[in-house]
N, C-alpha and C positions, 0 to 999 in steps of 0.2 A: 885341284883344290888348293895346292901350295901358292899356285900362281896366282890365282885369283884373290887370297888374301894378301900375298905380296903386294898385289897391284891397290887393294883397298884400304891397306895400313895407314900409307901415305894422305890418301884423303882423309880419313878419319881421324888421324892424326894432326893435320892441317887445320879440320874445324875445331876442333879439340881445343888446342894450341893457338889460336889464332881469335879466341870468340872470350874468352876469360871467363870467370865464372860467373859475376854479376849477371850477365845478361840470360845463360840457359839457366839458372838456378831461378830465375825470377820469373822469365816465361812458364817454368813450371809449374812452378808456386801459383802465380794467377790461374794459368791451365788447370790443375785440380781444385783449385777455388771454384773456379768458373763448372767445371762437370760437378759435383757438389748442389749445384743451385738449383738442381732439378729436386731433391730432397730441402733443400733449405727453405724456398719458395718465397724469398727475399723481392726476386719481379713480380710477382704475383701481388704479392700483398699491397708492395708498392704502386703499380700501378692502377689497380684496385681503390688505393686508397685516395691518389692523383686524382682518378676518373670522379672520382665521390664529390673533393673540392672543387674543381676546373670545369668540369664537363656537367654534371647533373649525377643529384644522389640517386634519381632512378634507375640509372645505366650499369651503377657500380659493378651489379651481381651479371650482368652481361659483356657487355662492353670492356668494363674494365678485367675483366675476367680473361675476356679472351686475348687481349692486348696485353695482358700478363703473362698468361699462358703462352703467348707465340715468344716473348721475350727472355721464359724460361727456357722454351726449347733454343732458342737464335743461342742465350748463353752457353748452354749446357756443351749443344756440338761445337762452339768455337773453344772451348775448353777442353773437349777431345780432341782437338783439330792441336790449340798449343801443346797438350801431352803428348803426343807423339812425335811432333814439330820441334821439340825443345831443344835439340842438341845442334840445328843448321839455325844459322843467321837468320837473322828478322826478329829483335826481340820486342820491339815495339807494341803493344796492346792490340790488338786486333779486334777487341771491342770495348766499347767507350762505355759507359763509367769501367774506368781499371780493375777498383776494388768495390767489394760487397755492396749492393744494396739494401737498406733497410729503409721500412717505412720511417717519413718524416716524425712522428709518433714515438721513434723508438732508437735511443742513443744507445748502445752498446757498451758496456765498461767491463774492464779485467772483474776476476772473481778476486774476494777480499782474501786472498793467499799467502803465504807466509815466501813462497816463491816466487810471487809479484811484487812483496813488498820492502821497498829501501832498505828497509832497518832493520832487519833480520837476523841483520851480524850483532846487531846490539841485543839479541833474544827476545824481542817482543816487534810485534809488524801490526799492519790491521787486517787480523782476520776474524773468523768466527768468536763472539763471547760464548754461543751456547752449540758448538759445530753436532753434535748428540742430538741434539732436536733439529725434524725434518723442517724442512724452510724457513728455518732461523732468517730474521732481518735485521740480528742485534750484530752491527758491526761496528769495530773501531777504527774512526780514522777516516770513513766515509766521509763524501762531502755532500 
């Protein structure tokens, strides 16, 4: 038992040591983004949504369905594949688009948070006016 970690220190320590952090911290990161997607259904919709413009609105619920769905599963395991993957060389993407897909439809932006926002230190940011009422859209500082 002794021997055998003696002998695998060295390796482990080499990738370790040799690989910085940037690159396994990042692989990761994408890696649990990517497994994630199977719940999030970011291909799905998007492609769904492609299939509707590009192709024909009649295929959407087919076609685009299933070319979503194959693209959720293609993410999901390359996303187990970098979680497990993460600590050896090769930090490179392993599947193209890098980061998250959403439908063209749908921009993403931070929550109006007092933790997101600049001027925090100065005691007032933009966040909720009425944060007490459920789906408040009264925000300061929105654009």
């Amino acid at each position: 038992m002794r021997i055998s970690f003696l002998l695998l220190a060295p390796l482990v320590a080499s990738i370790l040591f040799t690989s910085g952090c940037a690159g396994p911290e990042h692989k990761l990161g994408r890696g649990l983004l990517n497994v994630t997607e199977i719940t999030r259904l970011g291909e799905l919709r998007r492609s769904m949504e492609q299939t509707s413009l590009w192709d024909n609105p009649d295929t959407t619920y087919t076609t685009g369905f299933i070319r979503g769905f194959n693209r959720t599963l293609a993410r999901t395991a390359v996303g187990a594949y970098e979680v497990i993957t993460f600590p050896f060389p090769g930090y490179d993407a392993t599947f193209h688009p890098e980061y998250p897909v959403y439908p063209d439809s749908y921009r993403p932006k931070l929550i109006a948070d007092p933790t997101f926002g600049p001027d925090a230190a100065l005691g007032f940011s933009g966040g909720d006016i009425a944060p007490m009422i459920p789906g408040s859209r009264f925000r300061i500082f929105d654009y």
